[in-house]
Every structure is written in structure tokens, then in C-alpha cells.
N, C-alpha and C positions, 0 to 999 in steps of 0.2 A: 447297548445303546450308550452313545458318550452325552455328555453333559454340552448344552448348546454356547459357543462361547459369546461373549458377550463383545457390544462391539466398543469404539474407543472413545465415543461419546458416552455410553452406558458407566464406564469406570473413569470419567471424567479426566479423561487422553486428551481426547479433541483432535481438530484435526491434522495431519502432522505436520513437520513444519516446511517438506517441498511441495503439499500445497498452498499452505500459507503462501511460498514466495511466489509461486506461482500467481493467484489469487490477486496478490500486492501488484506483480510485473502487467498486468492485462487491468485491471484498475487504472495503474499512472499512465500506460499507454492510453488508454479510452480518455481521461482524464485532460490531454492534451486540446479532445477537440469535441467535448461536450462535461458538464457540471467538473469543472477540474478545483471547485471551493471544494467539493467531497468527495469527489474521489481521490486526491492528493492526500489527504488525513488517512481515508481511507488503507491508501497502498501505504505510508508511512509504517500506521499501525501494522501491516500484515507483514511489511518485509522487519519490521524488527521483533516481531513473536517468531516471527519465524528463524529470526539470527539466534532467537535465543535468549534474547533482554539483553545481550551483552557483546562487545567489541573485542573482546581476550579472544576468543576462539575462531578456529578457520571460518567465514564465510560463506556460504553459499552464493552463488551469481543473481538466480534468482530473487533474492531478500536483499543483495546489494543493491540490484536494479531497483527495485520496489521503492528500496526504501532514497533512493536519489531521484529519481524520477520523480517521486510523490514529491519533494522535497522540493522541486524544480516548478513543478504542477502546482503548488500550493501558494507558492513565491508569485508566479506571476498569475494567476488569476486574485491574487489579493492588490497586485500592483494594476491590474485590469479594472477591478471593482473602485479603487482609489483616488483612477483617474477622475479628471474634471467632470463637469456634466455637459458641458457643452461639442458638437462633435468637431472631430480633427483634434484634438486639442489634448490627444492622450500623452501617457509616459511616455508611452514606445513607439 
């Protein structure tokens, strides 16, 4: 009988990081065209845990995505929210 191993949440792994980018890239997409104030932070945060904290090393597509999208998504639902209050009368 072997010994059961543990999983990567149990030895504080977590989860790794092409579901991160994953996770980040369907965030900033959904984000587009429903709550895009959190889901943009959202995907930010996940595509860049998932890059690694860091801009030195290769990439992944997914965590680039995430993390520009959100970036894109965050930008304009704050310029959305900013706008005037009266209607017609927005930024965009």
C-alpha cells in the first residue's frame, strides 16, 4: 500500500498557472459584456499569477490575454461608470 499523495492545494501549490491564465482569459472575455469593474481586476490578477509576478520570462498566451483584456475591461467600465449622469451624454 503506497502512501496517498496529497494534492497541490494540501502543500500550498495552488492552482497552477495555465489554469490561472485560463481562468484570467474567460473572466476578461465575460467581463466585456457583464460586471467588467470585477471581472477586469479579476483577470488582471489571474493572468499575472499566472505569468509568474514577473515580465523576464517567456509568456504564456493565455495570462497575456487575461492580463490585457482585463486591463482593457477595467479601463473602460471605469470610463463607463465616470460618464455624466445624464443620458446621451457619455465619453464614448
Amino acid at each position: 500500500m503506497g502512501v496517498p499523495r496529497s494534492s497541490g492545494f494540501e502543500t500550498g501549490g495552488g492552482p497552477d498557472r495555465a489554469t490561472l491564465g485560463i481562468i484570467g482569459a474567460v473572466c476578461a472575455i465575460v467581463g466585456f459584456f457583464a460586471l467588467g469593474i470585477i471581472l477586469g481586476p479579476v483577470a488582471m490578477a489571474c493572468g499575472w499569477l499566472s505569468m509568474g509576478r514577473t515580465w523576464s520570462t517567456a509568456r504564456p498566451l493565455p495570462a497575456l490575454i487575461a492580463l490585457v483584456l482585463g486591463t482593457i475591461d477595467t479601463v473602460l467600465a471605469i470610463l463607463w461608470l465616470a460618464g455624466p449622469t445624464t443620458p446621451g451624454q457619455g465619453l464614448l
